[in-house]
C-alpha positions in Angstrom: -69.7 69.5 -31.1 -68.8 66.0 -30.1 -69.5 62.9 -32.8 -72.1 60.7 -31.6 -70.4 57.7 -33.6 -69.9 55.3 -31.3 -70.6 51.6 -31.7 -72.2 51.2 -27.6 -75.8 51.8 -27.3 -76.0 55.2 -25.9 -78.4 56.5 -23.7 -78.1 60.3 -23.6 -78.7 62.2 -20.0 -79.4 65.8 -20.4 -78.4 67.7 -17.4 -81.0 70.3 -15.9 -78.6 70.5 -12.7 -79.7 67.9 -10.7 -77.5 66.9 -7.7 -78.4 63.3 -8.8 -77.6 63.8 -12.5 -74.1 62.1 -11.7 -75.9 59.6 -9.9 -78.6 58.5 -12.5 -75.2 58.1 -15.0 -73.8 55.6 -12.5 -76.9 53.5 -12.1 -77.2 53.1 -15.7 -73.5 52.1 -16.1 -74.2 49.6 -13.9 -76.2 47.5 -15.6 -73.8 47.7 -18.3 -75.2 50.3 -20.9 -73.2 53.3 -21.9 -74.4 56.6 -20.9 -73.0 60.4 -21.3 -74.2 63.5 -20.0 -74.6 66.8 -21.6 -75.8 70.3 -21.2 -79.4 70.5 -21.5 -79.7 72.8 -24.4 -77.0 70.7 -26.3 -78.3 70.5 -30.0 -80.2 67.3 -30.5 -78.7 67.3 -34.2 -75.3 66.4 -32.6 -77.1 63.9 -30.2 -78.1 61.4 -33.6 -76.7 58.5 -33.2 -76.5 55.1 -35.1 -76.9 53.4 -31.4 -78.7 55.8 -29.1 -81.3 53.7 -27.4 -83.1 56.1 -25.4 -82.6 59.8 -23.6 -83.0 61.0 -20.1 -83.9 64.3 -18.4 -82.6 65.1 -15.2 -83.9 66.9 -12.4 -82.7 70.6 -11.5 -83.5 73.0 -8.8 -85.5 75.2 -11.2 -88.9 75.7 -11.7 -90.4 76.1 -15.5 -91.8 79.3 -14.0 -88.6 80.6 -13.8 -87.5 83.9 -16.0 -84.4 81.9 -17.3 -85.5 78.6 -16.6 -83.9 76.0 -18.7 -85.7 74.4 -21.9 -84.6 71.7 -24.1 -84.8 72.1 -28.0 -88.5 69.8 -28.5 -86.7 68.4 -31.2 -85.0 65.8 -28.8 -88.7 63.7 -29.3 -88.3 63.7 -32.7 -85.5 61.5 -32.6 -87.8 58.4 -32.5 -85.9 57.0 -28.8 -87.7 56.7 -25.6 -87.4 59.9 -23.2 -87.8 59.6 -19.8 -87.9 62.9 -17.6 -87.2 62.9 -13.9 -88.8 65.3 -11.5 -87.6 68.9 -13.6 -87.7 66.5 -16.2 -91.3 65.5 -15.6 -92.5 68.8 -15.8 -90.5 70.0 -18.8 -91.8 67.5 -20.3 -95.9 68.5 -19.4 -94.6 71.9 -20.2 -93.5 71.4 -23.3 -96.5 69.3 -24.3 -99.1 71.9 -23.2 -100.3 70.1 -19.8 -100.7 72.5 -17.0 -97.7 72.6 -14.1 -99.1 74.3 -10.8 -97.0 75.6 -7.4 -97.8 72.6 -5.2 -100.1 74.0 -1.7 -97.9 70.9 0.1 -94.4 70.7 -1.3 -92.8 67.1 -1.4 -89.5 66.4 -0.2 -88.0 62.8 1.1 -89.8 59.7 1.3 -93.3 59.2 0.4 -96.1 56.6 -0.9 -96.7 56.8 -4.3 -99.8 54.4 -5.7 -99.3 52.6 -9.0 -102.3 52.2 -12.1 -100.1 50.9 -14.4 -97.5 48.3 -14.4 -97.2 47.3 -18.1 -93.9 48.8 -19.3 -92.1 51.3 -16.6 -93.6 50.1 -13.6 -93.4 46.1 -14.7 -92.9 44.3 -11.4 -94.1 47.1 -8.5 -96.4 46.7 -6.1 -99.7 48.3 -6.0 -97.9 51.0 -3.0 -94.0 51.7 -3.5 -91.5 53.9 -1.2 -90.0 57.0 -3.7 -87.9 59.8 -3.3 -90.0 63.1 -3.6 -88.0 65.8 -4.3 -90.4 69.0 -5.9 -92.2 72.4 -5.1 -94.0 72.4 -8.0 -96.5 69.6 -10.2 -98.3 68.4 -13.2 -102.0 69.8 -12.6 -103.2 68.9 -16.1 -102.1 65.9 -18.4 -101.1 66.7 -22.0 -103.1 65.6 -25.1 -101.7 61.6 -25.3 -100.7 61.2 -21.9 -101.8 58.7 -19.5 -101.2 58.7 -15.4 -99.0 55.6 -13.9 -98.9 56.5 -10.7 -100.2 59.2 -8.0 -99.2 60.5 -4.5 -101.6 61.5 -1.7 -100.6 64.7 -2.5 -99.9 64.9 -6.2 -102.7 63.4 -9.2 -99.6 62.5 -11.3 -96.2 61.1 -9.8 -95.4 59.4 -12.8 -96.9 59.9 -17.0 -96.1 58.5 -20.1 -97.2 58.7 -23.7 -97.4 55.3 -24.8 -98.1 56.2 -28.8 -94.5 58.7 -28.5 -92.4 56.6 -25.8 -92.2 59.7 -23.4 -92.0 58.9 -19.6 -92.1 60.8 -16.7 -91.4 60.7 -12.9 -92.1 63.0 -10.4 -89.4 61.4 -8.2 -85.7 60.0 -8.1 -85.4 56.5 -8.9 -82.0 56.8 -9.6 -81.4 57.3 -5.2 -81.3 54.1 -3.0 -84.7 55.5 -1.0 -86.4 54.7 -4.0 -87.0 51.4 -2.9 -87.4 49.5 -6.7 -85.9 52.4 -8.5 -82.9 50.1 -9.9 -86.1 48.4 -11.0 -88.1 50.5 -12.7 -84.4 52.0 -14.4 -84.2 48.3 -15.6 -87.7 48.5 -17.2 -86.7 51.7 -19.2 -83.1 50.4 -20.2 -84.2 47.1 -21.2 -87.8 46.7 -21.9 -88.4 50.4 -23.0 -85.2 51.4 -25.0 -84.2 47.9 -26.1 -81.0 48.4 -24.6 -79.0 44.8 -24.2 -76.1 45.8 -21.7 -73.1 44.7 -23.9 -70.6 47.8 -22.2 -68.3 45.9 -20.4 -64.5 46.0 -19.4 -63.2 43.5 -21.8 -65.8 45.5 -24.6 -64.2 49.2 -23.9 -61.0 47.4 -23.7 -61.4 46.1 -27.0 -62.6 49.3 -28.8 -60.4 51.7 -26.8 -57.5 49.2 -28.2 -58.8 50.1 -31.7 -59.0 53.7 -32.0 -56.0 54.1 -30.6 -54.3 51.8 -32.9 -55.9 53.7 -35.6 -55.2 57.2 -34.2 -51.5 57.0 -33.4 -50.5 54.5 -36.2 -46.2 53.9 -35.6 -45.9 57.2 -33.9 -44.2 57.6 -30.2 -46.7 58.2 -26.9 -45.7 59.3 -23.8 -47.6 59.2 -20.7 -47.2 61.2 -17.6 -47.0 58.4 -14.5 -48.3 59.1 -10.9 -48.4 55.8 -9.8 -52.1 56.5 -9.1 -55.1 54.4 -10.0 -56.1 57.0 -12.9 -52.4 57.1 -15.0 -51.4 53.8 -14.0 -54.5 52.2 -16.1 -54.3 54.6 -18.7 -51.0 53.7 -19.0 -51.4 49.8 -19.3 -54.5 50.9 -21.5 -52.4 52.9 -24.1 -49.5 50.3 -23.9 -51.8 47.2 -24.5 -52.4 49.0 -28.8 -49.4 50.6 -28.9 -46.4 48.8 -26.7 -43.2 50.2 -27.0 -44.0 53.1 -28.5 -45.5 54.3 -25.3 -43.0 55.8 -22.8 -44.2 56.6 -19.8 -42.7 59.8 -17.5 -42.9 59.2 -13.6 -41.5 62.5 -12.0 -40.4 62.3 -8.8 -41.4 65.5 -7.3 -40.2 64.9 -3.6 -44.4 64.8 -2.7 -44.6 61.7 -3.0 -45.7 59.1 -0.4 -43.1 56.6 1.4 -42.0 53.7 -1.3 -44.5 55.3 -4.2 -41.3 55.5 -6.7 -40.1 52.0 -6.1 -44.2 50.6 -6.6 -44.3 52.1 -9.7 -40.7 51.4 -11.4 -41.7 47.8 -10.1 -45.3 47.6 -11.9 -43.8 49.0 -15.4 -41.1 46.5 -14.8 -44.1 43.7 -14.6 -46.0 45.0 -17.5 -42.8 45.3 -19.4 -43.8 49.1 -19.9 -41.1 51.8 -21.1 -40.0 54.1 -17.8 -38.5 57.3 -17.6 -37.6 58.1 -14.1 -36.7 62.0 -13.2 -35.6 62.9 -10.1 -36.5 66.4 -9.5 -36.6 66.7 -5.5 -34.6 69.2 -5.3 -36.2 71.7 -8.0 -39.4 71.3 -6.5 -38.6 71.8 -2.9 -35.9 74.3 -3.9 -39.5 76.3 -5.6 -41.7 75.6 -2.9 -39.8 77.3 0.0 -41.7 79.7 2.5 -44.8 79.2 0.5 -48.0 78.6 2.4 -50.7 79.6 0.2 -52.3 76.3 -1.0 -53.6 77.3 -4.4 -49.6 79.1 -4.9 -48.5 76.1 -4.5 -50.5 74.1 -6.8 -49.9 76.8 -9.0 -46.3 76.2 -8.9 -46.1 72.3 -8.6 -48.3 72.4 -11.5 -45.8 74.9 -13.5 -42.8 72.8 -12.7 -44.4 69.7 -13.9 -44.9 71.0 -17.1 -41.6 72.2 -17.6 -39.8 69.3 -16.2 -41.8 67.0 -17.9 -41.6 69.0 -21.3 -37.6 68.6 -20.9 -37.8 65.2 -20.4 -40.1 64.8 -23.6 -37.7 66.4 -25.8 -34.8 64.5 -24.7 -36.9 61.6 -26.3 -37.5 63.0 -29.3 -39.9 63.1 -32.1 -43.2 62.5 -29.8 -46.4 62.9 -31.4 -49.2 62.1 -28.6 -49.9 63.0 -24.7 -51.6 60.1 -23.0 -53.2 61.5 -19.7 -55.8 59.5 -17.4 -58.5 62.7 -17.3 -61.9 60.6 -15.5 -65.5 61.6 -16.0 -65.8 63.9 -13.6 -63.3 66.0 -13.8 -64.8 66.4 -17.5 -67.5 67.7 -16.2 -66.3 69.6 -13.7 -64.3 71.7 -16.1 -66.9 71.8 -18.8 -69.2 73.3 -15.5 -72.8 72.0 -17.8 -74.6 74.0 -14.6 -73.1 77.4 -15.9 -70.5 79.9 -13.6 -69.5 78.4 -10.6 -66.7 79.4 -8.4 -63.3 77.5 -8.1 -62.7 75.6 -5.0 -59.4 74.2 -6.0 -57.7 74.1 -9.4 -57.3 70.6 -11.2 -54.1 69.6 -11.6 -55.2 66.7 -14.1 -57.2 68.3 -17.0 -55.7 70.3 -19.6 -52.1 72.4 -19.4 -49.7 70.5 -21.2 -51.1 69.6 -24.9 -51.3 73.4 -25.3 -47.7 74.2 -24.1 -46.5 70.9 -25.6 -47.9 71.0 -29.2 -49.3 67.5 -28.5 -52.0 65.3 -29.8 -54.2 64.6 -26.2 -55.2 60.5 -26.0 -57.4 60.3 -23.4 -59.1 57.0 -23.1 -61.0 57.3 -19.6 -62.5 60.3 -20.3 -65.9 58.7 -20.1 -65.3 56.4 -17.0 -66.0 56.9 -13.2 -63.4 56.2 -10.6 -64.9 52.2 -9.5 -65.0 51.5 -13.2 -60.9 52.7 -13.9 -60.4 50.0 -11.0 -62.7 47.2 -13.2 -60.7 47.9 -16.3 -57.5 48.0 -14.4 -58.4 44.8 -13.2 -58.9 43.2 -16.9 -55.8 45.0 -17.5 -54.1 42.5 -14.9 -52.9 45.7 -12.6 -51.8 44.3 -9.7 -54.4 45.3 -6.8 -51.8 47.4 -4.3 -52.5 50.0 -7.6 -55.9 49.3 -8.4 -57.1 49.5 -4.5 -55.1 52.8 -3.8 -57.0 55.7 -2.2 -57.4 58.9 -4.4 -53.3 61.0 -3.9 -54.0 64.4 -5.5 -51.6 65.8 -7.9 -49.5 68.3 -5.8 -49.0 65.5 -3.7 -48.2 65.6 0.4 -47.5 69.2 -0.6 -51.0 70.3 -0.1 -51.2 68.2 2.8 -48.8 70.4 4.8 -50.5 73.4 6.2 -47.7 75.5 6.1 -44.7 75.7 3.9 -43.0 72.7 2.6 -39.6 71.7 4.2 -38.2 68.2 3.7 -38.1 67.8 7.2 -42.0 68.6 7.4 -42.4 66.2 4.8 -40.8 63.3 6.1 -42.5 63.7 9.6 -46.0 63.5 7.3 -44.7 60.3 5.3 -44.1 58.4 8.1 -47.2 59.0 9.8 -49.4 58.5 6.4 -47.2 55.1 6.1 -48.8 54.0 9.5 -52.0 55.5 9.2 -52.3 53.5 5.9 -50.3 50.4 7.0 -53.0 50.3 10.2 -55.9 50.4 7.7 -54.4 47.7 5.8 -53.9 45.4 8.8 -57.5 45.8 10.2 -58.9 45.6 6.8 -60.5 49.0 6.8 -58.4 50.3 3.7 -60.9 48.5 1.2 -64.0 49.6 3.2 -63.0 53.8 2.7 -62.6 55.6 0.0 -59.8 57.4 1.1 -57.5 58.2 4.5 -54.2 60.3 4.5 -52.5 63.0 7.8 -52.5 66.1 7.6 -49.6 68.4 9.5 -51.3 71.0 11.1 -49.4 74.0 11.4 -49.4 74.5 15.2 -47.4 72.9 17.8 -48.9 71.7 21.4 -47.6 70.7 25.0 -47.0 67.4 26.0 -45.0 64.8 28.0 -42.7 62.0 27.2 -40.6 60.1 29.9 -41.6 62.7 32.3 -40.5 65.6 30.2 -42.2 68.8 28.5 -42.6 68.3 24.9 -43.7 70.8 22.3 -44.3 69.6 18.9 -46.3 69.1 15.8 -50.0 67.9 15.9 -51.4 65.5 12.6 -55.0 65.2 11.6 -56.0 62.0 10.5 -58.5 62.1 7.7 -61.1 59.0 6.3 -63.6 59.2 4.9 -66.7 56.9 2.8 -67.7 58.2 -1.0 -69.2 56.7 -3.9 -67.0 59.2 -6.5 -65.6 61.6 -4.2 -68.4 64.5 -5.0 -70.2 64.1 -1.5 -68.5 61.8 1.2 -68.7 61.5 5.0 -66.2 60.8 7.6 -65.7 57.2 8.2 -66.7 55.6 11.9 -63.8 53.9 13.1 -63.7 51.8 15.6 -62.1 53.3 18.9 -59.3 50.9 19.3 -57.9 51.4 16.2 -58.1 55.0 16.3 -56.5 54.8 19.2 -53.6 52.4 18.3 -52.8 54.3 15.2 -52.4 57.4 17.3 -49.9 55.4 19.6 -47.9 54.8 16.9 -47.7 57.5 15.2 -46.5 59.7 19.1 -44.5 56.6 19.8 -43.1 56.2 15.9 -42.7 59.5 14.7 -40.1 62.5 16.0 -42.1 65.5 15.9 -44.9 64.6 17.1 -47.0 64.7 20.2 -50.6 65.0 19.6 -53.2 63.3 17.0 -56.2 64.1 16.3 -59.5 62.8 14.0 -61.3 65.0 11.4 -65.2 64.6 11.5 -66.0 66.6 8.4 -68.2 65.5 6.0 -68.1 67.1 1.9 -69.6 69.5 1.8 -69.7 71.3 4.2 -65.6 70.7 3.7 -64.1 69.5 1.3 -61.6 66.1 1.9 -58.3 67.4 0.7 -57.7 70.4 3.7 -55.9 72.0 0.8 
């Protein structure tokens, strides 16, 4: 069970399965108060914290009428913090409390009109009629014993509850989703009023206590930090290097996956930050293991496998390391920890776990609890210099699983040139910053066309953008036709091999961003 030690005020998020649990973390991030989420039967004797200011229930798909529905231990309002419960939450909550939950006649989902009674504590600043996010088959018929109503629907007698004597707060909608018109509003009234949080998690504050622990943790022993030249390892690195200096050495292996000029960008921002580098060439190994493979999780499997062994090599060579530093983010936490129970694997990460258990080593992991925009906020305290911090998400197999057929060098060096336009188009227009992430794809089919009055047949490349938050739900981005188009021309006109271009229109989910 995890120590709930820390010196942040905490507020706790208990995850029923919500699609918006991620979401309801993020919104209270940003206004500056630490938050972590757990399973929802996690034991609330673990959850006791010097700090924790308050607790949260999320919503879920399930109904309290459910065989296997899930319950929280009641002992989480006994720890004398504020709870609030969100839709599932709401109703666990009446549940719990023996109030009466009926199957709504009407169900409730999108936007609706919810009428406010009270606007002392949660609802502090709302009108008398606010827009909400309904999202809910069934309701709270009957109040508990010590319950009051805030707010009501034209459907529904109790949209939102609380139990003024206990602190306990319910909402029968999301105020955590941007339809929610003064939901970052009545979040504020919770964090601040309710909880008596005072927002002191900041970059330069995690920095600081981050800084600490490691210095405590590793003492004069030797780091070493596996490099991508991505957002994620490049911040860990400075992190780990800012307590420890030059008894971190960072690893950048240069897999032959990489996109055009990526080795030089990173030997020049170690140089800059005076960091150790250790730079392995190891093109030819991983090539040389990749031939006539086309399987896409094969060849994660075996990128992944020659990392570790390649990168274990190089670790000996050093000598007499004691910790792994690796720049593991929130989600992929949770992701692997799967709170929502079984789930099937859509791709295997190539960034959580593998090589402390082959390696022996001691894991440092000092994003663990951070989302992808606020990496790029510490990066940016950390001085990175912004053609790092402002780089689009490169998975770990690299252009590898970008290819949609085997990997040849050939094949690979068609797809870097037409990425380095793709990207270097974005840049220009000033389009780069406004997506959350653009890359080719080489399809594996060839098509008829002409150039200078000849037959050509040759190799057709997807171009891929696309607008996210965190990368768990995005949509294709809307670019304007004449830059579509111009990229397209130079990429034909550019790039040997290929003839045709074309633009993916996919949203996640149904697909997923990566092809691969």
């Amino acid at each position: 069970m995890k120590d709930f030690t820390n010196k942040e005020e905490t507020i706790i998020i208990l995850d029923f399965g919500s699609q918006y649990t991620q979401l309801i973390a993020r919104r209270i991030r940003e206004k500056n108060v630490f938050c972590e989420i757990l399973p929802f039967d996690y034991d609330p004797d673990y959850i006791k914290s010097k700090n924790l200011k308050g607790i949260v229930l999320s919503g879920g798909p399930s109904s309290v009428f459910d065989k296997n529905a899930p319950i929280c231990d009641k002992k989480i309002f006994q720890l004398k913090v504020p709870v609030l419960g969100i839709c599932y939450g709401l109703q666990l909550i009446a549940f719990l409390f023996e109030g009466k939950i009926e199957k709504s006649q009407r169900r409730e989902y999108g936007k609706s009109v919810i009428n406010v009674f009270d606007t002392s504590d949660l609802f502090k600043g709302l009108r008398e009629k606010e827009n909400a996010w309904m999202s809910h088959g069934d309701y709270v018929g009957k109040l508990p014993y010590g319950f009051v109503p805030l707010a009501s629907t034209e459907n529904i007698p109790y949209a939102g509850i609380k139990n003024p004597e206990e602190k306990i707060y319910g909402l029968q909608f999301h105020p955590e989703v941007v339809h929610t018109e003064n939901g970052e509003k009545i979040l504020e009234n919770f964090l601040f009023d309710i909880c008596g949080c005072e927002g002191s998690w900041t970059p330069e504050s995690f920095i600081l206590s981050s800084v600490e622990k490691i210095r405590k943790e590793v003492r004069d022993k030797k780091i070493i930090c596996a490099l991508s030249g991505g957002v994620d390892s490049s911040v860990c690195a400075a992190l780990v290097h800012k307590a420890s200096g030059d008894q971190l050495i960072s690893i950048f292996v240069d897999n032959g996956l990489l996109r055009k000029d990526e080795a030089s960008d990173v030997t020049n921002t170690c140089k800059r930050l005076n960091m150790k580098l250790l730079l392995v060439d190891a093109k030819e190994r991983f090539l040389s293991e990749l031939s006539g493979v086309e399987e896409p999780e094969e060849k994660r499997k075996i990128i992944g496998r020659a990392f570790i062994e390649v990168f274990e090599k190089e670790a000996k060579k050093i000598g007499d390391v004691e910790f792994l530093a690796q720049g593991t983010l929130y989600p992929d936490v949770i992701e692997s920890k799967s709170f929502k129970g079984p789930s099937a694997t859509i791709k295997s990460h190539h960034n959580v776990g593998g090589l402390p258990d082959v390696m022996n080593l001691k894991l440092i992991e000092p994003l663990k609890e951070l989302f992808k925009d606020e990496v790029r906020k510490l990066g940016k305290e950390l001085n990175l210099p912004e053609n790092i911090l402002g780089r689009h998400p490169f998975p770990g197999p690299g252009l590898a699983v970008r290819i949609i057929d085997s990997v040849t060098e050939k094949r690979l060096d068609i797809l870097r040139e037409a990425d380095f336009i793709f990207i270097q188009e974005l840049k220009k227009s000033g389009y780069y910053d406004k997506i959350w992430q653009a890359f080719c794809v080489l399809l594996p089919i060839q098509s008829v066309g002409v150039m200078g009055d000849e037959r050509t047949y040759e190799n057709v490349v997807a171009l891929r953008a696309v607008t996210s938050l965190d990368g768990m739900t995005a949509d294709w981005a809307k670019l304007p036709y004449d830059l579509i188009e111009k990229i397209s021309n130079r990429i034909i006109n550019e790039v040997r091999g290929i003839n045709r271009v074309v633009y993916d229109i996919s949203s996640k989910p149904p697909a997923t961003i990566e092809w691969e």
